[in-house]
Structures are given as structure tokens and as C-alpha cells.
C-alpha atoms as one frame of an Amber mdcrd trajectory, in Angstrom:
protein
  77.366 145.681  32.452  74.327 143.469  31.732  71.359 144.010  29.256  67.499
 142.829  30.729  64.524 142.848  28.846  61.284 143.668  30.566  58.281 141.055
  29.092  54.379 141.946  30.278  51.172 142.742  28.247  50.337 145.139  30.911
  52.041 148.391  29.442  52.051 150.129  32.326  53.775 147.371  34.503  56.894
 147.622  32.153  56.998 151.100  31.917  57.259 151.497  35.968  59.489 148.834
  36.474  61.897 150.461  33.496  62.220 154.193  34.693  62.004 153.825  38.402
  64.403 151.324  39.179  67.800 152.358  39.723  69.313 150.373  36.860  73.024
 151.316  36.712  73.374 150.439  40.415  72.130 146.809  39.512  75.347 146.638
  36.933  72.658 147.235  34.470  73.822 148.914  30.928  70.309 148.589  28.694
  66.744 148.237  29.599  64.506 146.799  26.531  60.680 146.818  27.028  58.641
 144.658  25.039  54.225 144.259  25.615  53.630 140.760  24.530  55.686 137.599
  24.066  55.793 138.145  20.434  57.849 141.533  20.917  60.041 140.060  23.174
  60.947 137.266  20.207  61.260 140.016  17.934  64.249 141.321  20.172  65.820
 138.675  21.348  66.529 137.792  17.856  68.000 141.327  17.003  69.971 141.476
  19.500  72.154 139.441  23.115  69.943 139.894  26.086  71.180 138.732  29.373
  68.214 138.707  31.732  64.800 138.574  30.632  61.853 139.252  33.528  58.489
 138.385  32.715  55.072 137.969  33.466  54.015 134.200  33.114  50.332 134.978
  32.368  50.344 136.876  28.981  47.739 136.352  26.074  48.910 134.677  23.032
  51.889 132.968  24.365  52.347 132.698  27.925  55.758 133.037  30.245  56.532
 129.479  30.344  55.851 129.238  26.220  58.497 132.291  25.688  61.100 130.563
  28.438  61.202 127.438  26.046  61.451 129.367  22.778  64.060 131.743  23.943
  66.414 128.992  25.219  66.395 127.816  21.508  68.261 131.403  21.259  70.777
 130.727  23.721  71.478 129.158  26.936  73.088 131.570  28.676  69.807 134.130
  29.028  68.389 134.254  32.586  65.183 134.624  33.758  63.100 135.855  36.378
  59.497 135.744  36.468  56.382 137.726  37.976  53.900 135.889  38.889  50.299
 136.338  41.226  49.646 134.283  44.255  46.964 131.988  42.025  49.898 131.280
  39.678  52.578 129.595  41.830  52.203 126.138  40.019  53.470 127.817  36.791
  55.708 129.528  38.699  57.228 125.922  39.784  57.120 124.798  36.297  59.269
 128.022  35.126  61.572 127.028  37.787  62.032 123.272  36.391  62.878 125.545
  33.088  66.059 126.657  35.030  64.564 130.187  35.937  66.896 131.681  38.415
  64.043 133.707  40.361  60.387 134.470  40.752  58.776 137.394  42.378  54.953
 137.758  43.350  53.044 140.629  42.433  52.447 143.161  42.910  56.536 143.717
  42.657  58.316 145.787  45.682  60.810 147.855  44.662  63.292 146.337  46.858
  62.728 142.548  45.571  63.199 143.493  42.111  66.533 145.023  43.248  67.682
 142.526  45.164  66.629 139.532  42.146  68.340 141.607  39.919  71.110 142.262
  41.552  71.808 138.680  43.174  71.604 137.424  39.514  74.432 139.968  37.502
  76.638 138.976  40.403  75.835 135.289  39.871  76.951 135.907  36.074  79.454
 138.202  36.191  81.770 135.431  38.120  80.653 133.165  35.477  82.060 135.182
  33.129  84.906 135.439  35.333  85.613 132.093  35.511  85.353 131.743  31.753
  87.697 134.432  31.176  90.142 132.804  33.593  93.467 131.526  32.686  92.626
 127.901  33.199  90.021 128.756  30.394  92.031 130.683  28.496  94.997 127.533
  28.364  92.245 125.233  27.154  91.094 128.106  24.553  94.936 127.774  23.414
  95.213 124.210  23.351  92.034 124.020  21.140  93.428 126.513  18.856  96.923
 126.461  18.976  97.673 125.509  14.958  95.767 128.993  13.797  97.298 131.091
  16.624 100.549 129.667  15.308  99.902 130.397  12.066  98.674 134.077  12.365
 101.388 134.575  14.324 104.018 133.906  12.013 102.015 135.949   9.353 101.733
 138.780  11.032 105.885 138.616  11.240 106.063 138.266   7.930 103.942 141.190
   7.268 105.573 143.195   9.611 102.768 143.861  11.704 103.998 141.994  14.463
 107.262 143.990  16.849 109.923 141.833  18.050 109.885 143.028  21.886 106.140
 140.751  22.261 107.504 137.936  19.879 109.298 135.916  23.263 106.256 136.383
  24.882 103.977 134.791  22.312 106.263 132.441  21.485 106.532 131.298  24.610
 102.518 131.192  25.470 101.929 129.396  22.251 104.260 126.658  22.922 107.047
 127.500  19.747 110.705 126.985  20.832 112.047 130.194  18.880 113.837 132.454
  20.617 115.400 136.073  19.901 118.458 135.511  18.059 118.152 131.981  17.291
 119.130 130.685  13.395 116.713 129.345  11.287 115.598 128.927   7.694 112.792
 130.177   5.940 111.103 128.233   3.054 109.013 129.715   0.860 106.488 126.770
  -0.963 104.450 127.201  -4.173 102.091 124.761  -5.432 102.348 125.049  -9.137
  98.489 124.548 -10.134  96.858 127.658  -9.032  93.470 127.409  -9.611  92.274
 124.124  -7.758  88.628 124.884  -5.831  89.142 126.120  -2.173  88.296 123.021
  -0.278  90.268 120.772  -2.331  93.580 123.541  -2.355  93.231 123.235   1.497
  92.821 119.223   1.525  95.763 119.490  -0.669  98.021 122.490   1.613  97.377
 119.943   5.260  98.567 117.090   2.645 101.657 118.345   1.905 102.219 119.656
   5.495 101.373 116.082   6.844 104.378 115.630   4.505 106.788 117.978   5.677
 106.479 117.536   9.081 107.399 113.222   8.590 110.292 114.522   6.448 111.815
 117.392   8.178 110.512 116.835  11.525 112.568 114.726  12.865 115.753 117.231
  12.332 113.792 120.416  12.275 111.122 122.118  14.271 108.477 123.355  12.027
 106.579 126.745  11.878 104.350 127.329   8.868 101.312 129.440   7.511  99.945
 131.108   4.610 101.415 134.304   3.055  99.452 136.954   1.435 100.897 135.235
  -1.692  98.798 132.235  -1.209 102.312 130.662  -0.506 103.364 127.960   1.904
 105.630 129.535   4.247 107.463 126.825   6.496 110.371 128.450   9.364 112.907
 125.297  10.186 114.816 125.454  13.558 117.230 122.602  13.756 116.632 120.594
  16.597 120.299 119.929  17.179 123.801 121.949  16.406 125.555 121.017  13.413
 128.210 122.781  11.344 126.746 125.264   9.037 127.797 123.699   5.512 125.830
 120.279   6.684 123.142 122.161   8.027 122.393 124.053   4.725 123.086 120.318
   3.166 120.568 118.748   5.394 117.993 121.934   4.770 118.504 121.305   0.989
 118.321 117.611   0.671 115.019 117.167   2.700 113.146 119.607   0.782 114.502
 117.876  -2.371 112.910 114.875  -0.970 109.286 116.536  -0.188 108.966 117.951
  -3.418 109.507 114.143  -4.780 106.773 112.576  -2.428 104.303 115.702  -3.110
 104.703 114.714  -6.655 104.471 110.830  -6.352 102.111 110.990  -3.944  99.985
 113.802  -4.571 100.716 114.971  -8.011 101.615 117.865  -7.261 105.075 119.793
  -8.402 106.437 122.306  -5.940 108.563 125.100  -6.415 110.787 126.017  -3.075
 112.842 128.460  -2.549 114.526 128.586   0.704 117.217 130.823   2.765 119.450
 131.318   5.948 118.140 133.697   8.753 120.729 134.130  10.855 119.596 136.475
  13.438 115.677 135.980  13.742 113.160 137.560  13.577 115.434 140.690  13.332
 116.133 140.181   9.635 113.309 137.315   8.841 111.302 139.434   6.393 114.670
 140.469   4.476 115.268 136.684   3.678 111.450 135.632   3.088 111.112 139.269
   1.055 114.383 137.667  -0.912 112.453 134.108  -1.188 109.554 135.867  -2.855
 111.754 137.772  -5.371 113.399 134.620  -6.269 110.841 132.971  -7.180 109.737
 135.833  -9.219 112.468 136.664 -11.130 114.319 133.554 -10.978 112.108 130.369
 -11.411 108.880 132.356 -12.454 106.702 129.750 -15.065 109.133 127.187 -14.630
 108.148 124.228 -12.056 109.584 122.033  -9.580 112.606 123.918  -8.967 114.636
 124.204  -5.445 116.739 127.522  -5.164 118.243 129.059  -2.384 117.124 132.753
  -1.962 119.436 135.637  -3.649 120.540 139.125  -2.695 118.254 141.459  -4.217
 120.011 142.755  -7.724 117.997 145.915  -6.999 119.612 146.586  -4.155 122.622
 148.546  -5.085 119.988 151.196  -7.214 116.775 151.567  -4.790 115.558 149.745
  -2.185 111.691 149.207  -1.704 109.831 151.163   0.377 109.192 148.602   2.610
 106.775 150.238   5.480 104.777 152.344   2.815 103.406 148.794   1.129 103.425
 146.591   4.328 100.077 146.297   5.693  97.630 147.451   6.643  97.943 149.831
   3.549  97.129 153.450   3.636  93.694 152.584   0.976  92.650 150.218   3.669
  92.871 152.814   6.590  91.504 155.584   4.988  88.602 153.651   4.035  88.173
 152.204   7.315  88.450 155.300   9.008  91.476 154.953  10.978  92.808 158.602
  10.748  95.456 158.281  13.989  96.807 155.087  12.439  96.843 157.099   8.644
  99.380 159.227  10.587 101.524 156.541  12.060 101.667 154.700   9.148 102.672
 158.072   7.226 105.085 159.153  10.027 106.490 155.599   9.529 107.007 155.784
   5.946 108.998 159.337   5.903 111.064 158.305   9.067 111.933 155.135   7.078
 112.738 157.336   3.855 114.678 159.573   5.798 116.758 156.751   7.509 117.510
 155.294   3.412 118.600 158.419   2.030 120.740 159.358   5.173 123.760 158.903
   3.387 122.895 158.956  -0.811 120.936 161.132  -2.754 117.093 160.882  -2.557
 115.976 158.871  -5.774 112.830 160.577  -7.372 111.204 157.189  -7.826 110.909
 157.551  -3.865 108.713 160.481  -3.701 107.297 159.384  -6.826 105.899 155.823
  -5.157 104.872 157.510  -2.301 102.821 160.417  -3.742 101.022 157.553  -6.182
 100.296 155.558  -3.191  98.858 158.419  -1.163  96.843 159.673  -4.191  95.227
 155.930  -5.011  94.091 155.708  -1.720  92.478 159.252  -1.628  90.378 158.468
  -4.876  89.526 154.763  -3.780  88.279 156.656  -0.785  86.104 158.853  -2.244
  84.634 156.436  -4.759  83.590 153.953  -1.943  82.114 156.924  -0.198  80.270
 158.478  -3.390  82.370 161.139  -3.976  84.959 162.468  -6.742  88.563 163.138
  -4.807  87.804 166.776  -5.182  85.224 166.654  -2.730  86.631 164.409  -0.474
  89.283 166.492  -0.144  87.074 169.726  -0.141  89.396 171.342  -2.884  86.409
 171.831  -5.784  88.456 174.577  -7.758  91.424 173.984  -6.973  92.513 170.583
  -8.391  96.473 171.845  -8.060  96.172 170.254  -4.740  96.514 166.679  -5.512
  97.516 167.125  -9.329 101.293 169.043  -8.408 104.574 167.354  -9.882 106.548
 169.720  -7.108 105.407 167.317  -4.785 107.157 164.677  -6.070 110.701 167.063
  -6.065 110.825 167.633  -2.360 110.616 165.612   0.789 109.324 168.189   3.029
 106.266 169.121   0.440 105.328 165.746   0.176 105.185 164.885   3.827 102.911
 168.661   4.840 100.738 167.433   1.856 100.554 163.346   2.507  99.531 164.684
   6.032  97.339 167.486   5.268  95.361 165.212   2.865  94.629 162.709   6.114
  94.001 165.800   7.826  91.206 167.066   5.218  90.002 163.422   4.547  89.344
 162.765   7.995  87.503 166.132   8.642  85.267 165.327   5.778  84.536 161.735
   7.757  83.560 163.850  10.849  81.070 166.010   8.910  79.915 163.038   7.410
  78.915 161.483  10.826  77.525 164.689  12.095  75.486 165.493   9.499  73.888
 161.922   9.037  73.752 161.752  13.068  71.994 165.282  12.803  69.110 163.922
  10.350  69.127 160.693  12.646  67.940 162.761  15.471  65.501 165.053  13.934
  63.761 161.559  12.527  63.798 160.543  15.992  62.528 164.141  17.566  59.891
 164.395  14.722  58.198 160.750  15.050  58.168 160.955  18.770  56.339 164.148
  19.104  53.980 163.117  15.837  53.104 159.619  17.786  53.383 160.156  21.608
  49.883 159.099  22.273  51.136 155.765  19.988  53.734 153.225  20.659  57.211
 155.134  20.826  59.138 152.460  22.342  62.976 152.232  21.537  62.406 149.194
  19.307  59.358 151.138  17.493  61.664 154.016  16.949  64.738 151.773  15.976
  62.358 150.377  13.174  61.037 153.775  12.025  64.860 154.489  11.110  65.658
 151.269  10.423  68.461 151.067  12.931  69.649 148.532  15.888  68.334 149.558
  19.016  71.539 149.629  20.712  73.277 151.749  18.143  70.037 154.332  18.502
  70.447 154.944  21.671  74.026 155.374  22.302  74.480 157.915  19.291  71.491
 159.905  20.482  72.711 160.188  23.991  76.073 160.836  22.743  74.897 163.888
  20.312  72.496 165.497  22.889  73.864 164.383  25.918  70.413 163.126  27.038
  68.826 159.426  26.995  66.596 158.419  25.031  63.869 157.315  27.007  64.461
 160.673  29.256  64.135 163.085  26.366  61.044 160.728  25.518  59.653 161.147
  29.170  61.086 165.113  29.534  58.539 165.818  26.089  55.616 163.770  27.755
  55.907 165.992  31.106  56.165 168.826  28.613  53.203 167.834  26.474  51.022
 166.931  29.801  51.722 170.521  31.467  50.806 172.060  28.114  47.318 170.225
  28.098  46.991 170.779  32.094  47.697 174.758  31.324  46.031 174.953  28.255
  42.889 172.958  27.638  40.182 171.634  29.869  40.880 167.595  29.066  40.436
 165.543  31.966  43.351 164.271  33.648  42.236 160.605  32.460  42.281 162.131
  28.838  45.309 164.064  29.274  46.542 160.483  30.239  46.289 158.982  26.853
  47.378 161.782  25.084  50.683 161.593  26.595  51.354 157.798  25.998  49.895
 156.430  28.905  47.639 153.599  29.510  47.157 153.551  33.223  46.237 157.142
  34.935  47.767 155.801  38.447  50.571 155.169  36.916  50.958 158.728  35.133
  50.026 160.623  38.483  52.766 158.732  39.520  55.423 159.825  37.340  54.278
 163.367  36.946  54.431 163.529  41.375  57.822 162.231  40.960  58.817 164.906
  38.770  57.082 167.955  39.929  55.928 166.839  43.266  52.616 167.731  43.266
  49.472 165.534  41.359  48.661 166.781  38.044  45.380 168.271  39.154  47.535
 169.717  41.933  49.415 171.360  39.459  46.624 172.646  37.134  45.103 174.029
  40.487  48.291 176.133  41.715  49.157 177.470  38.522  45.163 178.620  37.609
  45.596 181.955  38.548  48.772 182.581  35.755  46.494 182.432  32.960  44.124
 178.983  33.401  43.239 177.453  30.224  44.211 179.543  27.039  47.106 180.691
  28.537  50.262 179.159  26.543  53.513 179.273  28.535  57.182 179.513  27.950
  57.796 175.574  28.028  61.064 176.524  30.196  58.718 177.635  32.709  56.339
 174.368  33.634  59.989 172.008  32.845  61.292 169.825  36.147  64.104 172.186
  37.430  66.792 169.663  36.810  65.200 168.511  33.085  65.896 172.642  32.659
  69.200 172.753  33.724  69.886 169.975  31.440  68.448 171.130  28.477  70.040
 174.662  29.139  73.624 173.613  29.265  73.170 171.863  26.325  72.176 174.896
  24.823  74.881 177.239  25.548
């Protein structure tokens, strides 16, 4: 679906044009309106437009002047123009500006349609074309280094399953397959607090490095770990017995660490190991790497170790899925409730599986209640709010401040879920009641300012909100459009005024927003099928002026229905 902004300093030009033609059949999503060349700026820079149609003759800056400055916005915006019979030579000079159409006025329905729609099917195979696989293999090519290298992250992290790894191995051009042995290497530049751009000059340095040294024997896989490590996968290239393999691995690290630190200065600790079934148990060795270099080279530098069995081990393991990201903080923050509860699921399934066969250790429950707990208060502090009130459980602070939650599995789990549950409730009032106030704003302003400017862009800046965002939340709280609750209340008003006063219909005109009284006895027959003095005439005898009706009564039949199923 396509976005077109209407462009013409005659108001009620854009107006018809925007609520009589069938948009949605044209594969058109959003209709912007704008009255001179200087609103149309102001939205093009807010926001992507796909088509713009405009007049050419405007005061201020003309057609062919807004044609030239748009395309300093973006290439890819279409055009068609309006034009009168007096104007074709600008009309051939807009078409020199790569304007796909031009229609004369005064515009037929069925030319409009027809531009319109002859020009979203002219882009959408464009687009189709660019989202093609021929595109998307030179997209690949381009970036194939930083696919690679998320890739492998996301492995590391766990975030990443095994059944799509074959797949994306094979589209990104890496010759690792399911089962295959390799060894993980786990880098760390010893001076930790070189600037960003000269830590990065320094990283592609000492891969430039690895890949002459090991390269030849080894294919290489590398990326950046959360630890700000280098993280390099080796797959030999060719089968060799295990003990010279490990030999090889260990003697051609040895010799990058000596020509990163004659040639670059730079001392390296590495610590590498043997995965023997990957990826199956990759993170268990590059979890081991990490350790190692924790607890076994820590300060020291320019040390080469090959990665240990946890000592741990035999006592606890760690809860592996419960700190592998994305964390719980980061979800609840972000709003993610049905991932909260994956992620949750995931942690007691994975707790369960552990203490299968051994007692449950209390630092268990303990880790996971402290994790669950940090995350509720760094939610609530980012949103405002004490954990209490997040958690709607003023009074009664024995809901997250219980040590028998920390004594039994079962508790722990109906609590760790009921606090997502409570958490995410709180997020949905949230967005009603802000959506709510949104809405009134709206409601108030237009009825305050109908005979004014109520366009969406003039009501997106009264609330200070995008235009797109405005009218997708208010059609998805009331179930009505914008621009038709905006027309429904000017139908409203007008009938009121017909009923009610003795304003001329010229007057009643510009009460109701509109510039040009053709155009408003046009829209009011479309809606009620009769003129409005037709309608003032008929409905005389039921009280004339001073008679206020039931607004139900003088609504379109079909606004009524509308509005009354909302209702119920």
C-alpha cells in the first residue's frame, strides 16, 4: 500500500479529490492534504510519501519549484500534476522533471483513477524487482562480513537455534556444517580503553593478521562478543590426526600473538578450545574460554591457554537461559510480555531439566527470584513508578518482598509469571488511558476549530504527534477514521445550523470548514441525498428554526449505525 499527498492552494480542490475517490481500490493506504507548496515541504520532511499530485500554478512557489525541491528529498517520489489547458508548456517542463503523469482540469473522476492506479502498479513491480533474489544476492555480497559476524554472535548468545544454522550457513557462503569439529578462540586485546575508531583500526589489524597466519590451514569465522572480545571459530581445511591438529591450532596462535605485538604493539591474551560436535555444544566451550580467562589468566597478559572444565561444575551449574539474552529487564521494558513468558517458561523448564536427578540448590531459586525482581523495579523506574505500583500491590509489599519464594519451585514460577501478568496489565492501562486523553484532545480541538484549519497535519501538531501514528491509533480506539469522524461532526454541525438557525446556506458553509459552497452541497447530497436547502425545506414542519434535535435523528443512516455499534 502506497502513501500520496494531495498539493493545491485551492482548498476545496484537495478536499474533493481526498474523500471521493475510492482510495483503497487504487492500493492506496494514506491520503495527506496539504494547501500550498510550503505545507507540502513541511510533510514531506516528516514523513515517506510515495506519490505527490499537484497543481503546477500555486502562489508562492509553483508545481515545477516544489518538483525540484522535493527530489532533493528523495528520488523515488512520483508525481503527477494538474494542470489547465493555458498551462501545457509547464506541464512539458514538469515532464522533463521525470513526472510520470499530467491531468487537465477540471479532473474526471475516472482519469485520476486510472493515473493513480497505472502508477502504484508501475512501483509496486519496482519494488518487486528490488526485493527479488537477484537483489537480494547482491545485498549479501555487499554485506556478507557483518551478516557473518552477527551470525556467529547470535550463536554464541544463544539466540540463534541450530535447525536454521545449515540454512544460513549455507546462504552466507560459510562451509560449517552440523556436526563438523572446530575450535573456538576466544581473543583479548590487553589495553582496554583505546578510542573507538582507533580499537576498530586496531580489531581489522589483527584480523588482517589472523587470516595470513591461520588461513591457509583453517577456515576462519570471527566477530565480537558481548565481552568486547575477539571471537575467531577455526575449521581445518584438511583432516589431520587430532594431537597435530590441537598442535597446529596452538602453534599458529602462538605466532599471531608475536606479530600483533611486533607489529602492532599490542599483547593478546587467547584462550582457545576443542568443539567437537558444533554448534551443539559451541557455547559450552566458548562459555569455558570466557571463564578461563577470568579465573585463570585474569590481569596477567599475553598468555595462550587452552579452555578448562568449569571447577564449578560439580556444585551448581549456571543458569544459563535465565542470563542469555535478551534478558528479562530488557523485555519488560520493551514491552514484550509473550516473549517475558517464553523466556520464563524457558528458564523453569531448564531448572527443572538440572535438578532432575539432585537436589534443587537454593542459590537456584535464589538467582532467579533476584533476577525477576531487578527487572520489575528497573521497570518501574524507567516508567516513573515505584515497583509497588507497577505491580498494583500498594499495601501489600509481601508480594515481591517473600523469602518463601525462594524455598519452592512451584511458588516461584505462579509468582515470576503472575508478576509479567500484572506488569503487562499495567502497560495496557497505560496505553489506554494516554490513548483515551489522545482522543479527547483530538475530539475537543476539532469541534472548537471546525470553521479553522483541522487538517490531519494541523491536528498532528496540536498534539504534537506524527501524522501517521494519529491516525492509526484513533481509528484503532474508535473504530472510525479520522477524516470520517471529522466529516460525520461537519454533517452534524451543518444539520444543526440548517434545523436551528436561519444562516444562509453560504454562511452555514464556512461555519462548517468549507471554502467553496458547490463543493459542500456536494458532499452534504452525497450523504443525505437531498441539497441542504432541500433538507431544511422537508424537515420545516418538525420544529423549523429553534427546534434542537436528537443529533441521532438528522445523522446519515450508515454514520448511525456506526456510531451505535460502537456504543453498545
Amino acid at each position: 500500500m502506497f502513501r500520496i499527498l494531495i498539493v493545491d492552494d485551492e482548498r476545496s480542490v484537495v478536499d474533493a479529490i481526498a474523500q471521493t475517490t475510492p482510495w483503497s481500490e487504487l492500493d492506496i493506504e494514506e491520503v495527506f492534504c496539504a494547501y500550498s507548496a510550503k505545507e507540502a515541504l513541511n510533510i514531506v520532511g516528516q514523513q515517506f510519501i510515495d506519490i505527490v499530485l499537484t497543481d503546477i500554478r500555486m502562489p508562492g512557489m509553483d508545481g515545477i519549484e516544489l518538483i525540484e525541491t522535493i527530489r532533493t528529498y528523495s528520488n523515488r517520489i512520483q508525481f503527477i500534476l494538474l494542470t489547465g489547458h493555458a498551462e501545457f508548456e509547464y506541464a512539458q517542463q514538469a515532464l522533463r522533471l521525470r513526472a510520470a503523469d499530467y491531468l487537465l482540469k477540471p479532473v474526471r473522476d475516472e482519469w485520476l483513477a486510472n493515473a493513480v492506479r497505472k502508477l502504484t502498479s508501475s512501483m509496486r513491480k519496482e519494488w518487486n524487482e528490488i526485493t527479488s533474489q537477484r537483489t537480494t544476492v547482491q545485498y549479501l555480497q555487499k554485506h556478507l562480513p557483518t551478516l557473518r559476524s552477527d551470525l556467529l554472535r547470535n550463536m554464541l548468545e544463544g539466540s540463534q537455534t541450530a535447525s536454521e544454522l545449515n540454512e544460513k550457513c549455507a546462504l552466507l557462503e560459510l562451509p560449517y556444517e552440523e556436526g563438523d569439529v572446530v575450535y573456538p578462540a576466544v581473543i583479548r586485546l590487553e589495553r582496554r580503553t583505546p578510542g573507538h575508531s582507533k580499537r576498530s583500526l586496531l580489531e581489522y589489524s589483527i584480523m588482517n593478521i589472523a587470516e595470513e597466519v591461520l588461513g591457509p590451514m583453517y577456515h576462519l569465522w570471527s566477530c565480537k562478543d558481548i565481552h568486547n572480545y575477539l571471537v575467531l571459530i577455526l575449521k581445518p581445511r584438511e583432516k589431520v590426526p587430532d594431537g597435530r591438529q590441537e598442535e597446529s591450532v596452538s602453534r599458529l596462535l602462538s605466532q599471531l600473538q608475536h606479530l600483533v605485538l611486533h607489529y602492532l604493539k599490542e599483547n593478546l591474551s587467547v584462550v582457545y578450545g576443542k568443539c567437537v560436535s558444533f554448534p551443539f555444544d559451541l557455547m559450552t566451550v566458548y562459555e569455558s574460554a570466557v571463564q578461563t580467562l577470568r579465573r585463570r589468566i585474569g590481569d596477567d597478559t599475553g598468555l595462550l591457554l587452552t579452555a578448562g572444565q568449569s571447577e564449578t561444575a560439580s556444585v551448581l551449574s549456571a543458569a544459563s537461559v535465565l542470563q542469555a539474552p535478551p534478558s528479562i529487564s530488557h523485555l519488560f521494558v520493551a514491552g514484550f510480555w509473550e516473549e517475558a513468558k517464553a523466556k520464563l517458561q524457558s528458564v523453569f523448564t531448564e531448572l527443572e531439566a538440572t535438578t532432575r536427578d539432585s537436589p534443587i540448590h537454593a542459590d537456584y531459586l535464589s538467582e532467579i527470584y533476584h533476577t525477576v525482581l531487578s527487572a520489575c523495579f528497573h521497570y518501574a523506574h524507567t516508567n516513573g513508578q515505584t515497583v509497588a505500583q507497577a505491580l498494583n500491590c500498594e499495601g501489600d509489599q509481601r508480594f515481591y518482598h517473600s523469602p518463601e519464594l525462594m524455598q519452592s519451585v512451584s511458588l516461584l514460577k505462579e509468582w515470576s509469571f503472575e508478576v509479567c501478568r500484572r506488569l503487562s496489565l499495567s502497560n495496557q492501562v497505560e496505553i489506554q488511558d494516554v490513548r483515551k486523553t489522545l482522543i479527547e484532545q483530538i475530539q475537543e480541538y476539532i469541534h472548537s476549530n471546525l470553521a479553522e484549519d483541522v487538517s490531519l497535519q494541523t491536528l498532528a501538531t496540536h498534539v504534537d504527534m506524527h501524522p501517521v501514528y494519529l491516525s492509526k491509533v484513533y481509528k484503532l480506539e474508535t473504530g472510525e477514521g479520522l477524516k470520517d469522524y471529522l466529516s460525520r461532526v461537519r454533517m452534524e454541525r451543518a444539520v444543526h445550523l440548517l434545523l436551528n438557525t436561519d444562516l444562509k446556506v453560504y454562511e452555514i458553509t464556512s461555519q462548517v470548514g468549507y471554502l467553496n459552497t458547490a463543493y459542500f452541497i456536494k458532499v452534504f447530497k452525497k450523504a443525505f441525498g437531498v441539497t441542504p436547502q432541500e433538507y431544511r425545506d422537508q424537515n420545516s414542519d418538525n420544529g423549523g428554526v429553534g427546534h434542537v434535535r436528537n443529533s441521532t435523528e438528522y445523522r446519515p443512516a450508515a454514520w448511525a449505525r456506526q456510531t451505535d455499534s460502537r456504543g453498545q
